[in-house]
ROPA-238556 format. One record per residue (C-alpha): residue in one letter; x, y, z. Coordinates in steps of 0.2 Angstrom, whole numbers, plus 5000, padded with zeros to 4 digits. Layout:
<sites>
aXYZ ...
</sites>
This chain:
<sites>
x495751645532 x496751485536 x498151575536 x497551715548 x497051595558 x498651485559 x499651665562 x498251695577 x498751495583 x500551555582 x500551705593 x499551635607 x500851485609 x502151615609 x501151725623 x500951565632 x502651495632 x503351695635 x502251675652 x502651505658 x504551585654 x504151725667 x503251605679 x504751505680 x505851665682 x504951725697 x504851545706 x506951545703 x507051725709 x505951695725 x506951545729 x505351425729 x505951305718 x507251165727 x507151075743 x505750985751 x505851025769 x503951005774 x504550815780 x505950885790 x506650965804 x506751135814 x508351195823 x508651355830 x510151485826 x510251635839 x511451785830 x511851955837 x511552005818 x510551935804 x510852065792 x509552065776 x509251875778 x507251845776 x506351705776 x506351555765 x508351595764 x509151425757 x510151345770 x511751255765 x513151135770 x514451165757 x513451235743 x512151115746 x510451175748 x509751065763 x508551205769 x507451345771 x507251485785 x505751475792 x505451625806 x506451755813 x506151855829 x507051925844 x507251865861 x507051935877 x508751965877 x508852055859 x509651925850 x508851885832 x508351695833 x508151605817 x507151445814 x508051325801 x507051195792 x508351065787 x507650935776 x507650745783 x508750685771 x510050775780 x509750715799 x511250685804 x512050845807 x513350845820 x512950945839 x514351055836 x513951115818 x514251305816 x512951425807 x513651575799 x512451695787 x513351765771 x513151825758 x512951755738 x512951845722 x512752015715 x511052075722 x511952005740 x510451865744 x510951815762 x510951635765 x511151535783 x513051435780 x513151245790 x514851185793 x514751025804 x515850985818 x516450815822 x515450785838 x514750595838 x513050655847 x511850725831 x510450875833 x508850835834 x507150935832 x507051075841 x508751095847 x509851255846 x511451285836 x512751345849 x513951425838 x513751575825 x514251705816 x513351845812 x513151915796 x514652015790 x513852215787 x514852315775 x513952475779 x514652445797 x516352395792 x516552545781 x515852685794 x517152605805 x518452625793 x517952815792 x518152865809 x519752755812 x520552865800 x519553025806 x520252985823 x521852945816 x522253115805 x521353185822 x522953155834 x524253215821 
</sites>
């Protein structure tokens, strides 16, 4: 009987650890566990492409996470606009810092790139990052490709 029930003990530690693993597992793959940035700051990024990059894409500033996305929409004009939480640890980002969106890992998780400038004036909240780059889009790239050489074999 002890035994039985020191087996049972034994198997629901290992179903509770097993879900904690998981638990974990899906907080690393949503990309909720890292940076504070509810004490922060918002910038905005406007990019003629954003690509597949969502929200609550980690920002970074040379492999530093120092951020979140917060919102996406378009403009009037058509331009996507990204709202960047940056944390306050990292408030002193130079007025010319650049934003460009690529692309990390296998799976291809986009991710909003910082590279600062060497402007003495810092961004403060609310103020828009003037220089971007959108995000690089293979699809494109390659159907380019294709009718290069389709034009190419074309004129021959």
């Amino acid at each position: 009987m002890v035994r039985r029930q020191t087996l049972e003990l034994l198997v629901g530690l290992f179903v509770v650890a097993g879900v904690f693993a998981l638990a974990m597992l899906a907080f690393k793959v949503g990309n909720l566990t890292g940076v504070d940035v509810t004490k922060g700051y918002t910038l905005k990024a406007r990019f003629d492409n954003i690509g597949q990059l969502k929200v609550k894409a980690p920002i970074t500033v040379g492999g530093v996470r120092i951020g979140r996305v917060a919102a996406i929409h378009m403009d009037e004009n058509f331009y996507a606009i990204a709202t960047l939480n940056i944390s306050k640890q990292y408030g002193e980002l130079p007025k010319d810092t650049g934003a460009s969106i690529l692309t990390a890992g296998l799976l291809g998780e986009q991710y909003v790139a910082l590279e600062p400038g060497g402007d003495e004036e810092v961004l403060k909240d609310g103020d828009e990052l003037t220089i971007t780059q959108s995000a690089f889009i293979l699809e494109k790239m390659i159907s380019q490709f294709l009718y290069s050489k389709a034009a190419g074999s074309d004129a021959k």
